[in-house]
C-alpha positions, 0 to 999 in steps of 0.5 A: 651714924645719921645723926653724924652725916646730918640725917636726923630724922632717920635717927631720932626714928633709930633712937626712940625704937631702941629706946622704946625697945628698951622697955620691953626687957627684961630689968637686968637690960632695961638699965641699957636705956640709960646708955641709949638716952644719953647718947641721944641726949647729947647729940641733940643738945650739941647738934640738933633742936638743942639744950631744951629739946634735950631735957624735954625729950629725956623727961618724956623717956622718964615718963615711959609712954612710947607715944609721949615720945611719938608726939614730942619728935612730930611736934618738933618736926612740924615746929619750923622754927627749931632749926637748929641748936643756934637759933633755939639758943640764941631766942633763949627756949626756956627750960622747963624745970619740970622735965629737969627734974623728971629727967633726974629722977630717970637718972636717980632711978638707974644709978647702982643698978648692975649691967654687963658693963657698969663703966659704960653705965657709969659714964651715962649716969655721970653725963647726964647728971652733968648736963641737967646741972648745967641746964639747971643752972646754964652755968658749966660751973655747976656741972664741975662741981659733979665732975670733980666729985665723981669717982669715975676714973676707969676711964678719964679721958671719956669723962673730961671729953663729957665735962669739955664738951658742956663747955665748949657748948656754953662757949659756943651758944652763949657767944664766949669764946675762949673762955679760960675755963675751957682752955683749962679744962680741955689743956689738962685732960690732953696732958692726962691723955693726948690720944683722944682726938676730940679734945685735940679739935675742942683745943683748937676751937678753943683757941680760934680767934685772932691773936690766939695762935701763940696760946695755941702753939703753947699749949701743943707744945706743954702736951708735946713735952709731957709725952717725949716717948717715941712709943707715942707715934700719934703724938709725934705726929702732932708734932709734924702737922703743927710744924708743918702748919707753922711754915710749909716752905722748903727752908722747914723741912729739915725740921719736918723731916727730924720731926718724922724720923724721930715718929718712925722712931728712926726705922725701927716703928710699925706704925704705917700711918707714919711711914705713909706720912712720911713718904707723902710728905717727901713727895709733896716736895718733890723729893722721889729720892729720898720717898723711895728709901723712906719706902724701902725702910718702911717695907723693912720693917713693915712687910706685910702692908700690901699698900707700901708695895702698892706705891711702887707699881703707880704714881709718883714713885713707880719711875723710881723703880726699875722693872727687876725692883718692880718684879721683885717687890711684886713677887714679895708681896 
């Protein structure tokens, strides 16, 4: 969690006392450094001193000195010149093969060992032999080659967020941006599974430039199709976001409003998030109208959801409503 609101400091500090923690226990939750070393190995790769300090820091964990680990986070900290991931890059931090190959043997040394939760193991193992492929060889092909040979299946989503994520950071660092391989990648584990977000983001990053906007809209919709179900409220909703993206003015929202019927499944869907949603939209256009018996459908249907009754008693909505509907929608609640 500091990490993800930028406070590095605080968790690398996190990070190597669970890590060091780790070593103190018994063999059965030992294998759990594994889990922690991959998460921190990641995030540094993507967002913080890079892909060499990963590697450099995984081969000091294989080493099992605490205070190897100590010396690494004060030598980088007082390196000024590893700012970030960009810079480290961009000035081509050599990867030692050394650590690659002691950050493997951490790997090697974990894999088939029998934990509480071997897919949350599994998973670890998997990632990181991708990444020590790719910084192997700086060539995301080599961590496919792993990917696509693995037999981690109980979870796929997780697995193709892991292998995307190693391309979008070649993309990202060696300045090749929209790479096909990317695309692909990232397309065919939305059309396995649509309802992981990240993969969503990494499609759009993957087709940011200019004059990728139809490659874009292409692939939402192929994903769009591939799921019709209505039990699919938040691919639904894509739908209405990118409608919305595409022309915001009031000529489109007889095509919104289609879009957000068919998301709350014609009344019949308990899904708050669309209902809310949908009356949000009705009042950006001014429509109070038609928000009040989108309202009224949504308590219907969902009457335990204290913030549909809450719009009633404030904003845009409460004028809609007389004092006795006022009372009574209080009294329900």
């Amino acid at each position: 969690m500091h990490a993800r609101v930028g406070d590095w400091p605080s968790a690398r500090k996190v990070w190597a006392n669970a890590v060091v923690r780790a070593q103190e226990m018994s063999e059965a939750e030992r294998v759990w450094k594994i889990v922690l070393c991959k998460s921190w190995f990641v995030l540094e790769a993507t967002h913080g001193w890079g892909l060499a300090a990963a590697v450099e820091l995984l081969a000091c964990v294989a080493g099992g000195d605490s205070s190897a680990i100590q010396k690494f986070l004060e030598a980088k900290s007082a390196d000024t010149t590893q700012t970030s991931i960009h810079k480290e890059e961009t000035t081509q931090t050599r990867i030692v093969l050394a650590d690659i190959e002691r950050a493997q043997q951490l790997v090697a040394d974990c894999t088939g060992t029998h934990c509480a939760d071997p897919d949350e193991m599994h998973l670890a193992i998997l990632t990181l032999r991708m990444w020590l492929a790719y910084a192997a060889h700086m060539d995301p092909h080599a961590a496919d080659s792993i990917h696509d040979q693995s037999s981690f299946t109980k979870v796929p989503a997780l697995s193709a967020l892991a292998i995307c994520s190693i391309h979008l950071h070649h993309a990202r660092t060696r300045r090749v941006h929209c790479t096909s391989d990317l695309r692909a990648r990232v397309h065919r584990a939305l059309l396995a599974d649509p309802h992981t977000t990240p993969l969503w983001e990494m499609l759009s990053a993957c087709t940011a430039s200019r004059g990728s906007e139809l490659t874009h809209a292409r692939l939402v919709a192929t994903v769009l199709a591939a799921h019709p179900a209505d039990t699919l409220p938040d691919v639904r909703m894509l739908a209405v976001y990118f409608a919305l993206r595409k022309n915001a003015n009031h000529n489109y929202a007889s095509h919104v409003r289609y879009l957000l019927r068919r998301a709350t499944r014609n009344g019949s869907s308990q899904s708050l998030y669309m209902w809310m949603a949908y009356i949000a939209f009705e009042l950006k256009f001014g429509t109070t109208g038609r928000a009040k018996r989108v309202l009224l459908a949504a308590l219907r249907v969902c009457p335990w959801a204290k913030s549909l009754y809450l719009l009633t008693l404030g904003g845009q909505l409460a004028s809609e409503f007389s004092a006795q509907e006022s009372q009574a929608l209080v009294r329900a609640m």
